[in-house]
N, C-alpha and C positions, 0 to 999 in steps of 0.2 A: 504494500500500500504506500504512496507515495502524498506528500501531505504539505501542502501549499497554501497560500493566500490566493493564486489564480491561475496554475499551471495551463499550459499550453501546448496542444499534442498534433505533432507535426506527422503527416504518414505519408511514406514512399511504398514503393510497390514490396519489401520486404522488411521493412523496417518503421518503428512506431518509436516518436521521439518525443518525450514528456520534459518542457522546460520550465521551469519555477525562478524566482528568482537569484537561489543560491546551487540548484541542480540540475543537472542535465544527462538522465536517465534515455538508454536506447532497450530497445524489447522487440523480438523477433515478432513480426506482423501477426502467429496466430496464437499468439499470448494475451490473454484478458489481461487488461490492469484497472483496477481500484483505484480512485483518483479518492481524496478527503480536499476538500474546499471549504478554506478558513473567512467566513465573514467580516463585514469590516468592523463588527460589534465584537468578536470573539467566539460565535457561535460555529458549527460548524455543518456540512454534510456531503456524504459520499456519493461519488456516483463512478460507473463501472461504463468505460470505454466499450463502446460499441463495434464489433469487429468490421461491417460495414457500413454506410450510408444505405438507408431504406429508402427508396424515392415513394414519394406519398402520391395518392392521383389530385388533378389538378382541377377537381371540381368535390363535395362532397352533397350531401343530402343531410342537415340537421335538422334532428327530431330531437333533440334537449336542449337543456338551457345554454346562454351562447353570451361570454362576458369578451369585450372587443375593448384593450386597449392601446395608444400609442406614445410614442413620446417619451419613450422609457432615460433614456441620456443617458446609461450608464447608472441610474439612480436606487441601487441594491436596495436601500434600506425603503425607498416610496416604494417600489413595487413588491417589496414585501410586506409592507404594510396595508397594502392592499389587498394583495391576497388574501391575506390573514379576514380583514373587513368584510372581503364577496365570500370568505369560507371555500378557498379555492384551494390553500394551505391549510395545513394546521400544527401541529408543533414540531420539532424534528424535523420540518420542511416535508413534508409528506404532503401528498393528494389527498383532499378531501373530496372534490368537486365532481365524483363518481364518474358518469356517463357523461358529461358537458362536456363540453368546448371552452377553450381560454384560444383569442385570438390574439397576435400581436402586430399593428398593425405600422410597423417601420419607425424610424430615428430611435432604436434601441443603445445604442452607441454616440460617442463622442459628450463633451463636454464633463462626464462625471466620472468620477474618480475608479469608482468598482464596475466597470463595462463587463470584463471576465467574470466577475464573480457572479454578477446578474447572469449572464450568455451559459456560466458552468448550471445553474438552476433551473434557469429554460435547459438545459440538454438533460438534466437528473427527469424534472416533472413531467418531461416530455414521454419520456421513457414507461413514470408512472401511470401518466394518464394513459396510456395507451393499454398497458394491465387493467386497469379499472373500468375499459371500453370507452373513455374519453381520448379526446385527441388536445393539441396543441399545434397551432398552427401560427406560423411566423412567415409576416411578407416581409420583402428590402422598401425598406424610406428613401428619400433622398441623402441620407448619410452613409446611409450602408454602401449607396451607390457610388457615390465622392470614396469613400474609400477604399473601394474595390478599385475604383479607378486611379488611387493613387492620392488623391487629394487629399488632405492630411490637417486642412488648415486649423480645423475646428474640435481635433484631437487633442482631450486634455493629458499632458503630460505625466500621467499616470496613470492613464488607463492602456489598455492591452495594444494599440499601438505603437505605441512607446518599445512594449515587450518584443512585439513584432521586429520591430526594425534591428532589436539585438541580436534575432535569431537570424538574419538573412543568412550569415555565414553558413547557418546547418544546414547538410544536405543528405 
């Protein structure tokens, strides 16, 4: 188990590379790893790397309840606080929200400090909801987009692109 403030896992065609800010952990592609992800309060929770990407289909049919937010900024502790409020979480960072849908609806990133830590929760609850017959579904914003493209301007200097740019070297 490897245990960070917001590690970041780079994968090649045989090779899975977990970077934190003081470790730089490599793992043969068909190795599960345990990631623990430390909050910006001191709380923590784990979530277990996924051997592939699932592609989702790109329409769905909802017949439950359907909680649609955006404008996340990197903002760990607002959007946990909200969770927590629609009963979407619940202690331990756990799923509550059974069969629903949590939609997120782009600018998840930039400007706030815990970007990773928020992105490491969406990838845990994602996983949950999906157990629990709910889903999680995440569109790109216009930041996500500026970032994929390079643009960087609005990147708070502590959040995961910052991390990013240490890791170009790894390959």
């Amino acid at each position: 188990m490897v245990s960070a403030q917001a590690p970041i896992v780079l994968r090649t065609a045989d090779t899975i590379v977990v970077v934190t800010d003081s470790v730089r952990l490599g793992h043969r592609a068909g190795k599960r790893i345990a990631l623990t992800v430390i909050t910006p309060t001191g709380d923590s929770f784990s979530v277990r790397v996924r051997r592939t990407a699932q592609p989702l289909p790109d329409s769905t049919c909802v017949k439950a309840r359907l909680l649609v937010l955006s404008d996340i900024e990197g903002g760990f502790e607002r959007f946990r606080t909200l969770m927590l409020r629609h009963r979407v979480l619940g202690s331990q960072f756990r799923w509550i929200f059974g069969p629903n849908h949590l939609v997120i609806v782009g600018d998840h990133v930039d400007r706030g400090r815990n970007v990773l830590e928020f992105l490491w929760l969406l990838y845990k609850i994602e996983a949950d909801a999906e157990r629990a017959g709910g889903r999680v579904h995440v569109l790109l914003g216009n930041h996500e987009i500026m970032n994929i493209q390079g643009d960087l301007r609005y990147v708070h200097q502590q959040s995961g692109a910052g991390v990013l740019q240490r890791t170009k070297s790894i390959k």
